[in-house]
N, C-alpha and C positions, 0 to 999 in steps of 0.2 A: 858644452858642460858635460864632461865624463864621471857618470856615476861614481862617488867613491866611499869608504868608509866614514862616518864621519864623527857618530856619537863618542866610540871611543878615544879617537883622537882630539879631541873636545876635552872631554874629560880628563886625558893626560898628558896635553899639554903643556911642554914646560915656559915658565915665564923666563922669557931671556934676560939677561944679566946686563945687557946693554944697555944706554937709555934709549925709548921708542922714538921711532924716526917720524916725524914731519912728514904726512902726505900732506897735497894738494891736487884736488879734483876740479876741473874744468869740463863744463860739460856744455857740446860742439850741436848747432843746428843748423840747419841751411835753408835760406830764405823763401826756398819753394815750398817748405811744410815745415812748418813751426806748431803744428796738431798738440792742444794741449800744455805749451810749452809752461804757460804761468802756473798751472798745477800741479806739474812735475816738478818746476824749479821750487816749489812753494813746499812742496811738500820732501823735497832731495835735502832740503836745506832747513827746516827743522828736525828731520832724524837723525843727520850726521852731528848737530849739537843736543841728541836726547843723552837721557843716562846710561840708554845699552849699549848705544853704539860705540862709544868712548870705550867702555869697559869689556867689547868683544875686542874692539884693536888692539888692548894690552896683551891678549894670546898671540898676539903675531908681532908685536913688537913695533906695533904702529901708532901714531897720533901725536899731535894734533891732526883729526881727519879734516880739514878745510874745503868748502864747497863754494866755489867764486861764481861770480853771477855769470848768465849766462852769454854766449857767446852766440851769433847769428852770423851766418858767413853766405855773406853775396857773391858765391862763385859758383862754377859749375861744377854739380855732386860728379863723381866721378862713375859709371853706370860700367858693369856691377861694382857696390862698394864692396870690397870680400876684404875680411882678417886675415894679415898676414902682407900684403900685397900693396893694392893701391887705397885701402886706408890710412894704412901709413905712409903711405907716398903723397896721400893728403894733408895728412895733419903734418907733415914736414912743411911740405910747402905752404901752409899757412903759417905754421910757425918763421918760417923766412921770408914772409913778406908782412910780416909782424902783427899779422892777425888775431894769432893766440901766442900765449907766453910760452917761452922754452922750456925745459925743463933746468934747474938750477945744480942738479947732481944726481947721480944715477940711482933707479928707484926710488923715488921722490915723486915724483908726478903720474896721473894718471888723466887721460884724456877721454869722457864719455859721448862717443856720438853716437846719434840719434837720425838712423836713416831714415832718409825722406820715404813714401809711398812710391815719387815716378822713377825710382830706381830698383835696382835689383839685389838684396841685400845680402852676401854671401858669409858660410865661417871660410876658413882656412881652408879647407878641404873642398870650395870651389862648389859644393851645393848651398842652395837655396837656404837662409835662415827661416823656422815659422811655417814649413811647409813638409808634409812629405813623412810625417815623424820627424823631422830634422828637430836637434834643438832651437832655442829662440832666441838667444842672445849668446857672444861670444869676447873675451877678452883675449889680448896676446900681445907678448913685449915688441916695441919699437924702437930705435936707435935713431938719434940726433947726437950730431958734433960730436961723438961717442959717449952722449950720456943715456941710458936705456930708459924708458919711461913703457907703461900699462895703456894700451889701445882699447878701450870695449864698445861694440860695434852692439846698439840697441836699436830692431828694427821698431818705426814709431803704429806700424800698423802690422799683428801678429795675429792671426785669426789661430793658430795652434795655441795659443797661449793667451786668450782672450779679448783681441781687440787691441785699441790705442791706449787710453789712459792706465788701464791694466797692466798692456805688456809695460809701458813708458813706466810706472812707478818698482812692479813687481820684480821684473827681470831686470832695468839697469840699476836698482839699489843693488841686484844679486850679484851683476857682475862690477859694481864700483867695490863692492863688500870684498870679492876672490880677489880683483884688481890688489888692491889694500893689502890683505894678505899676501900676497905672491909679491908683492912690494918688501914685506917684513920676512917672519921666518918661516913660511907656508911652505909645504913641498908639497899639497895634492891641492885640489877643487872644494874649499872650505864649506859650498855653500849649496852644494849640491844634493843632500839629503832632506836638506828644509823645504821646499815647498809641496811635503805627503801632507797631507790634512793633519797625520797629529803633531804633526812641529807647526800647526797653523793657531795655537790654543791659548798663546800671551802675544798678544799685538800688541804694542805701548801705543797709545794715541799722542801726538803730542799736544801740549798744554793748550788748554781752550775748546777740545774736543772732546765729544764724547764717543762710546763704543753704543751702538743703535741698530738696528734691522735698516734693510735699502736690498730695491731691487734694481734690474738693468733695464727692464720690462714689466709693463703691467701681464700681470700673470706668472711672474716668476717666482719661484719658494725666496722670500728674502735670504738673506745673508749679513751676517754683523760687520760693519765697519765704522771706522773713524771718520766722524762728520760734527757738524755744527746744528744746534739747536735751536728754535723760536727767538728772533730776536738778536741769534749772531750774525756776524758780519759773512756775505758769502760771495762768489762770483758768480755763480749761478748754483742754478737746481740741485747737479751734482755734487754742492757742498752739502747741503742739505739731509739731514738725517730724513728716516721715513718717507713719507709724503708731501713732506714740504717744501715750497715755492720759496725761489730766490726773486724779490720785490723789493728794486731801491733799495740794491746790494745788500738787504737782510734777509735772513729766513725766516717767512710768513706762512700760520694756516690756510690750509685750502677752503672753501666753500662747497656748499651743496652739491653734490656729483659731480665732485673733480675726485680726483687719484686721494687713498691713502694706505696708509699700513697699520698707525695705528690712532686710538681716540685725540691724542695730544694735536695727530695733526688735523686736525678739522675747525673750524672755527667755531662751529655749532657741535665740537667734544662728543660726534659719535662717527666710529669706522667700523663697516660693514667688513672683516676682513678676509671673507668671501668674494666680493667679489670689487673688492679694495676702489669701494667709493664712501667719502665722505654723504651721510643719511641724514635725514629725521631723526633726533633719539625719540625710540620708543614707547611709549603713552602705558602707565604701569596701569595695571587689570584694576577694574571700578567692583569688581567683585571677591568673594573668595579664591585665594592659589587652588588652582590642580594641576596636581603632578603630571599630569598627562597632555595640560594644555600647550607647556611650551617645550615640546619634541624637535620642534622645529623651528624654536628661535635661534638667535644670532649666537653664533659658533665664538662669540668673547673676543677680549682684542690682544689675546696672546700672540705673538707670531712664533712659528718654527725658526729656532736658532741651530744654524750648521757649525756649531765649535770652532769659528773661525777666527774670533776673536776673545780674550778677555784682555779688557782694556785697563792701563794703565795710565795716570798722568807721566807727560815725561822728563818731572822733578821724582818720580818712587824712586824706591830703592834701586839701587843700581849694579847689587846679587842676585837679579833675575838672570835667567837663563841667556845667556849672552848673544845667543844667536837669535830670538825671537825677532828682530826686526829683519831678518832674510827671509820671514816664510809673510809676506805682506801680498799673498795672491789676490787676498778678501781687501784689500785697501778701500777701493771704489771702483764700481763700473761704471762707463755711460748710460745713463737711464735715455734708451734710444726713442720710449712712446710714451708719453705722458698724460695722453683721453685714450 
């Protein structure tokens, strides 16, 4: 991903005169790590049918953006997988042994795999993805039967760029979004200025979510993102806004000195957000207030919000800022400690 200008080019972008071309996204994983795959696919495949997303394609002269379920391939990852090379020398030969679908005419198709961990997952240039400074994910054109189709190569575990479910949602949205682009009438790295924290400031949530505090760790400063509330349906914990427990697939209050973030999620409706355990609520004073007695009571159940998201449903307006769903760094992290 080579830095390039981008606001401007955004801004004066001209709408092509053509009609927008038909992508189709397929996105590739191999049966020795499938890490997170149901909420990558889950979540790939409600933003390419939100309101932004459609409406950023129209700068590049793309759409219907189409995101097919996903693909598992029982063979052997090819060790390094590197851009340019024998990832495409992959997805060919899955494609001819009818594994994955061809491409049906040129720029049309784009292909998202999703390196495994026991490999070594290279760009183009033969270093290391996610390591080193290196960037963390990488796209680049492939050829079948001479029709060209978009490769982008998303390692599933990226400690430069946060982890698994992170990099997996963050970075291959970013490089299916340049894919997309470089498909239509793109000539630089569309997506490469979005994830500085201030293009991090309209996350559309899609419908049924809300925008909430969550951390990856107890003790971490939250961070806002797209999750499900009391009572929604979840697959686990990490769908869960705040401190709430995923219980027979719903999000459920915590009890007495478990994890929380904030009052809502307690079942007995007090959080300590100090030292983020659901408490005892507090026994109001049997005598006159002084001002002086509660210095050192409980610090409120405001959390610290890091501008990472303002949430939208993803029926709003659909003249938001068209790029917002490229900078999704704050999506969700793995909460890796939960006592």
């Amino acid at each position: 991903m080579k830095a390039k200008l981008l606001v401007a080019a955004i801004l004066f972008a001209p709408f092509a005169h053509a009609a927008p071309k038909a992508v189709d996204v397929y996105s590739i994983w191999y049966a020795t790590d499938t890490t997170d795959q149901t909420s990558v696919e889950t979540f790939h495949g409600c933003l390419t049918t939100s309101s932004t997303f459609p409406t950023w394609g129209q700068l590049w002269n793309v759409g219907p953006i189409t995101m097919h379920p996903a693909i598992v391939l029982s063979v052997t990852t090819p060790n390094p997988l590197q851009v340019g090379t024998s990832l495409e020398t992959a997805i060919n030969a899955a494609i001819a042994a009818s594994l994955v679908p061809a491409p049906t005419a040129n720029n049309n198709t784009i292909y998202e795999v999703h390196g495994p961990t026991d490999v070594t997952n290279n760009g183009s240039d033969g270093t290391r993805l996610c390591y080193n400074n290196k960037y963390c994910g990488e796209h680049g054109p492939g050829l079948y039967n001479g029709k060209y189709y978009q490769a982008a190569l998303v390692p599933i575990d990226c400690p430069l760029c946060g982890g698994t479910l992170k990099t997996a949602t963050w970075i291959g949205m970013h490089e299916i979004a340049e894919a997309a682009a470089d498909e239509g009438s793109a000539t630089f790295e569309v997506g490469d200025q979005c994830e500085a924290s201030k293009n991090l400031t309209q996350l559309e949530c899609c419908s049924g979510m809300v925008c909430q505090p969550w951390v990856a760790k107890i003790g971490d400063t939250p961070s806002n993102v797209c999750c499900f509330e009391t009572g929604d349906s979840c697959n686990g914990t990490n769908d869960c806004c705040g401190g709430l427990a995923c219980t027979g697939g719903k999000c459920t209050c915590e009890a007495l000195g478990d994890f929380c973030l904030r009052d809502v999620d307690c079942c007995d409706g007090h959080c300590n957000t100090t030292s983020q355990k659901c408490e005892t609520p507090p026994q109001p004073d049997a005598g006159a207030a002084d001002a002086s007695s509660d210095a050192t009571g409980d610090a409120g159940t405001d959390v610290p919000a890091d501008g990472g998201c303002s949430c939208r449903m993803a029926r709003s307006n659909a003249s938001a800022w068209p790029l917002a769903i490229l900078g999704l760094a704050l999506l969700r992290r793995r909460r890796v400690s939960r006592r």
